[in-house]
DSSP file (Angstrom, degrees, kcal/mol; ACC not computed):
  #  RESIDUE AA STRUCTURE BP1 BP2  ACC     N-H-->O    O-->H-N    N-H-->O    O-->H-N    TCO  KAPPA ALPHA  PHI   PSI    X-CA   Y-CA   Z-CA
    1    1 A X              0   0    0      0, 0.0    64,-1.3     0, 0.0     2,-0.4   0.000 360.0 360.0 360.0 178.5    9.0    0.4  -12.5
    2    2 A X  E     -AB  40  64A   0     38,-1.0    38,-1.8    62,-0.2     2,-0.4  -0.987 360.0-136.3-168.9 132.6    8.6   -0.4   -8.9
    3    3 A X  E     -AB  39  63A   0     60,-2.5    60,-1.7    -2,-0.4     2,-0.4  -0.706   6.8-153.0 -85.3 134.7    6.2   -2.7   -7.2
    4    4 A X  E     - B   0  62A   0     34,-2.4     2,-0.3    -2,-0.4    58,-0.2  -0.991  12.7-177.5-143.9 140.2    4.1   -2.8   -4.5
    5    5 A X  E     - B   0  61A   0     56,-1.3    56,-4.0    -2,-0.4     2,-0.2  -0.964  13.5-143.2-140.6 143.0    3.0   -5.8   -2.6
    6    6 A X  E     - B   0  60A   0     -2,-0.3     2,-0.5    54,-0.2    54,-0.3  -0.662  12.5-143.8-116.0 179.9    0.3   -6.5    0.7
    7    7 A X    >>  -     0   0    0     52,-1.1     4,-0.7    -2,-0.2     3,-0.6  -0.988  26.5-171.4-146.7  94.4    0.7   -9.1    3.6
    8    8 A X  G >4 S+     0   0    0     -2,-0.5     3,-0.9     1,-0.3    -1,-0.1   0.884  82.5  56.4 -82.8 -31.2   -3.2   -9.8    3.7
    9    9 A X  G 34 S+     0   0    0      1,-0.2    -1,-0.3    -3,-0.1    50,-0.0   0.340 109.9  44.9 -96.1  20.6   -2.8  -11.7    6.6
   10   10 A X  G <4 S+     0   0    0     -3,-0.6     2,-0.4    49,-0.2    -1,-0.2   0.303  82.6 106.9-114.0  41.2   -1.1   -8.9    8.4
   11   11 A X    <<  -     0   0    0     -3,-0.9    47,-0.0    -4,-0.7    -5,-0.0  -0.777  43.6-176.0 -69.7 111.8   -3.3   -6.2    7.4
   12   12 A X        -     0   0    0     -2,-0.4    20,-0.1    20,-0.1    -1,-0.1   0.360  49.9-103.8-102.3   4.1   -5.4   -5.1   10.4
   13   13 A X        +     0   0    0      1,-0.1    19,-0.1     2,-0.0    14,-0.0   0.993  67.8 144.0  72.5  38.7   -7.6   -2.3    8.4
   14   14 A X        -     0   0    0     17,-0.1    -1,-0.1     0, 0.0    18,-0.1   0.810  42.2-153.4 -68.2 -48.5   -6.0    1.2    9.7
   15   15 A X     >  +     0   0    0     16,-0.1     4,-0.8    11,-0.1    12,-0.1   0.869  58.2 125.2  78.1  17.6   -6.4    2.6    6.6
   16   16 A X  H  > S+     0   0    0      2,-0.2     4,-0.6     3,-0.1    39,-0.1   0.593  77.7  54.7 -94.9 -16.6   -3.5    5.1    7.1
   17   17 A X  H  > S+     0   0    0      2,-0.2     4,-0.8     1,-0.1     8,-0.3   0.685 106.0  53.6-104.7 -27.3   -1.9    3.7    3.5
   18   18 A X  H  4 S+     0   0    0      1,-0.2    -2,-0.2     2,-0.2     6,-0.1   0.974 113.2  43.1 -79.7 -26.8   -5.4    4.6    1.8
   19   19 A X  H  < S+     0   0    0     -4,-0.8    -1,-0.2     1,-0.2    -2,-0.2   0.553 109.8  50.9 -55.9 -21.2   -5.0    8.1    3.2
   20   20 A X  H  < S-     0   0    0     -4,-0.6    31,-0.2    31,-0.2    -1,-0.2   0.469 139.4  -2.8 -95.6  -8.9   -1.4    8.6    2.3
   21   21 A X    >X  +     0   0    0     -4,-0.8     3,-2.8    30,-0.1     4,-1.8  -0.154  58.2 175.3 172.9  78.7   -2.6    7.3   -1.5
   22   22 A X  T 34 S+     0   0    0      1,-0.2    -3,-0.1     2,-0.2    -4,-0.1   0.409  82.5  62.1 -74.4   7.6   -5.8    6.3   -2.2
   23   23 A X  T 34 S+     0   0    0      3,-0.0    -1,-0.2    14,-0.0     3,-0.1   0.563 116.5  38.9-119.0  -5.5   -5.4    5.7   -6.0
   24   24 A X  T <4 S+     0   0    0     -3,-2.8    12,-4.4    -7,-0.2    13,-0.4   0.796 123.6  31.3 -80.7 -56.3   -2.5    2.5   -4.7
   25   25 A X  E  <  +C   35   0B   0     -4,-1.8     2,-0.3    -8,-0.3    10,-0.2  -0.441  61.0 144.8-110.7 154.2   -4.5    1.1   -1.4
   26   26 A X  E     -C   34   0B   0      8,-0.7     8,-3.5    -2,-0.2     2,-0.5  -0.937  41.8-104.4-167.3 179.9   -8.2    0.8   -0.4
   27   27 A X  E     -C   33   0B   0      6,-0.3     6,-0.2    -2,-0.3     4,-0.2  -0.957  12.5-121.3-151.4 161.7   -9.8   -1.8    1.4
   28   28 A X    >   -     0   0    0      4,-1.0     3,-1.3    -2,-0.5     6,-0.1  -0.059  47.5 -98.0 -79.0 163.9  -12.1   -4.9    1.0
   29   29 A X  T 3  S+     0   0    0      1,-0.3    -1,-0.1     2,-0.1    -2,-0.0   0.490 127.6  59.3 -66.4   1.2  -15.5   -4.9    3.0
   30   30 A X  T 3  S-     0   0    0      2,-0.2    -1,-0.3     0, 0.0    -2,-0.2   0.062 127.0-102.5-110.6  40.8  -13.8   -7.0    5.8
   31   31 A X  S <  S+     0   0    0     -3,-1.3     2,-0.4    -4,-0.2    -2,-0.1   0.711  73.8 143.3  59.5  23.4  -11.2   -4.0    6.2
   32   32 A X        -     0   0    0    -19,-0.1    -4,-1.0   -20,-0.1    -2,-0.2  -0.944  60.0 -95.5-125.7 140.1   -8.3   -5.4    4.4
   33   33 A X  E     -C   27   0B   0     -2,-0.4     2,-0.4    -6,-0.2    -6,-0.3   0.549  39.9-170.0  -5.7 108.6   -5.9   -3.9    2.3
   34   34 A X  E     -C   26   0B   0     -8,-3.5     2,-0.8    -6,-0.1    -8,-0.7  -0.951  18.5-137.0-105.7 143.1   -6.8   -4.1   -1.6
   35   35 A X  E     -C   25   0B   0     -2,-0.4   -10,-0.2     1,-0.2     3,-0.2  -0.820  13.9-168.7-102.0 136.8   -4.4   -3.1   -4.0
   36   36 A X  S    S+     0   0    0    -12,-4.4     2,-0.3    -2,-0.8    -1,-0.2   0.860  80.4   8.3 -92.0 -37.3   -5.9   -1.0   -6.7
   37   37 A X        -     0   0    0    -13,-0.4    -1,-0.4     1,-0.1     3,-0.1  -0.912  60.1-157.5-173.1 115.9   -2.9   -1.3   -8.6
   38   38 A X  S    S+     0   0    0     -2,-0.3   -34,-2.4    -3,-0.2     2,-0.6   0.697  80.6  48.2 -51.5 -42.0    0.7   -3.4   -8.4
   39   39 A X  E     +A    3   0A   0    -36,-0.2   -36,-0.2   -38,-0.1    -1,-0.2  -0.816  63.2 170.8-141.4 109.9    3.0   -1.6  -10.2
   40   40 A X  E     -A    2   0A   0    -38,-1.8   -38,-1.0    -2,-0.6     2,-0.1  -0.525  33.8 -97.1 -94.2 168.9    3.7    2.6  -10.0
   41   41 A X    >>  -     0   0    0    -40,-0.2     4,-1.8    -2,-0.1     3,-1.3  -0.226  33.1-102.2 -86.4-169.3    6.5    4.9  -11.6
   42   42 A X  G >4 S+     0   0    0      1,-0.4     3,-0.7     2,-0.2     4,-0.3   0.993 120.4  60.2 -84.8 -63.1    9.6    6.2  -10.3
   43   43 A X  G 34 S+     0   0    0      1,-0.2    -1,-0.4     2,-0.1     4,-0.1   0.295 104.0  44.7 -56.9  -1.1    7.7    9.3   -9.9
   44   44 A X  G X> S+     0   0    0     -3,-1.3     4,-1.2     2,-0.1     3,-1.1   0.546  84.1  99.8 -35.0 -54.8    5.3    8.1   -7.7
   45   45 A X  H <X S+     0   0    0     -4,-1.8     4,-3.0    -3,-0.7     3,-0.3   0.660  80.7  51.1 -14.7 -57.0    7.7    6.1   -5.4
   46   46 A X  H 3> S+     0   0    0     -4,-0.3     4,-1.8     1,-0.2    -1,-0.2   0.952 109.6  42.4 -53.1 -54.2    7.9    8.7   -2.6
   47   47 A X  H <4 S+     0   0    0     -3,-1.1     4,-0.5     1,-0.2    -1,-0.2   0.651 116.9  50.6 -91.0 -14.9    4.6    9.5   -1.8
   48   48 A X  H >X S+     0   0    0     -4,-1.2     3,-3.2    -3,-0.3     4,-1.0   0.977 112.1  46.6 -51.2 -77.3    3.6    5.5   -2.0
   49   49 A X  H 3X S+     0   0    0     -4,-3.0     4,-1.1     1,-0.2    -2,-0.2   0.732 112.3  55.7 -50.6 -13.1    6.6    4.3    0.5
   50   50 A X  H 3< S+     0   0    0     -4,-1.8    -1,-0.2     1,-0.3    -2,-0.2   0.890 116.0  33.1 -76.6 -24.1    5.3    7.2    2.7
   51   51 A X  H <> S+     0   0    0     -3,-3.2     4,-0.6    -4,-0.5    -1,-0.3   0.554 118.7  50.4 -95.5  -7.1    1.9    5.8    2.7
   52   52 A X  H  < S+     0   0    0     -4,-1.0     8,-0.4     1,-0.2    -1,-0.2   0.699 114.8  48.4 -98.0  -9.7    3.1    2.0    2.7
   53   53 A X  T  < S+     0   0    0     -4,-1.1    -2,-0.2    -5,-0.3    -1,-0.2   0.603  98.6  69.0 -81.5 -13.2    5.6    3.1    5.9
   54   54 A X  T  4 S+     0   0    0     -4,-0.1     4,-0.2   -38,-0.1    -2,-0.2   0.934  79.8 112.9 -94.9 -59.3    2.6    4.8    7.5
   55   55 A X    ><  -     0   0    0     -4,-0.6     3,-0.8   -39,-0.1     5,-0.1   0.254  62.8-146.7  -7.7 111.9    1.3    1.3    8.0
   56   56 A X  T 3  S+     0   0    0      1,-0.3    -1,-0.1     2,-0.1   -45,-0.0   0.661  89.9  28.7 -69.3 -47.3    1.1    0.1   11.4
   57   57 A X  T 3  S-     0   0    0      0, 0.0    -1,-0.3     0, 0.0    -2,-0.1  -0.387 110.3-103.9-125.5  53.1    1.8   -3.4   11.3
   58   58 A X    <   +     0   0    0     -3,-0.8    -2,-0.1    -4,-0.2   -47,-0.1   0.592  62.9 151.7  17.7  43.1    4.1   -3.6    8.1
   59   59 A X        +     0   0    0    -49,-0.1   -52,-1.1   -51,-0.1     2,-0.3   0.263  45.6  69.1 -79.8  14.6    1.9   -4.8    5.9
   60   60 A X  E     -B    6   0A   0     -8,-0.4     2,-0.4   -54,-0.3   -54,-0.2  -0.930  50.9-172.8 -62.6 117.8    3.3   -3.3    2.8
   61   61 A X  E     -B    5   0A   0    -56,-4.0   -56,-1.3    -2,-0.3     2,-0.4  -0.750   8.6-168.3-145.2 125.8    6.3   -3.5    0.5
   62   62 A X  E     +B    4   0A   0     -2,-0.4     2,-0.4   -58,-0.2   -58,-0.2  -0.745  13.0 167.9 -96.7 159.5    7.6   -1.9   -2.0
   63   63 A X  E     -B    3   0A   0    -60,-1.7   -60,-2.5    -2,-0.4     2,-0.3  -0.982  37.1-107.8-148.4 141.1   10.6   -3.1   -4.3
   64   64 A X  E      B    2   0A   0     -2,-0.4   -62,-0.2   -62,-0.2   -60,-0.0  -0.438 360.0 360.0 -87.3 142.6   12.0   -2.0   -7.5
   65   65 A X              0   0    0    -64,-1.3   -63,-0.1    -2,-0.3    -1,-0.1   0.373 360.0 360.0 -55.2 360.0   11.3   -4.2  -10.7
């Protein structure tokens, strides 16, 4: 299992991680980062780090369980 975790206070509301995976990331009505859902599967992993890398100001991480 594999984790994913936000840095709300250095989320600035791009929205590039809710486009790269919209069914991990969204965002709150003040434009910051909600996580729809903490913990994906192995098979998921790529197409998450691509969208948590696309992130501007590195407000994302994932880390294995």
């Amino acid at each position: 299992m594999v984790i994913v975790k936000a840095d709300l206070e250095a989320c600035q509301g791009y929205a590039n991680c809710v486009v790269g995976a919209d069914d991990v990331f969204d965002l709150d009505d003040d434009g910051v980062v909600v996580l729809r859902r903490t913990t994906i599967e192995d098979s998921e992993r790529t197409r998450v780090e691509e969208a948590a890398r696309s992130c501007p100001v590195s407000a994302l991480v994932i880390e294995d369980d």
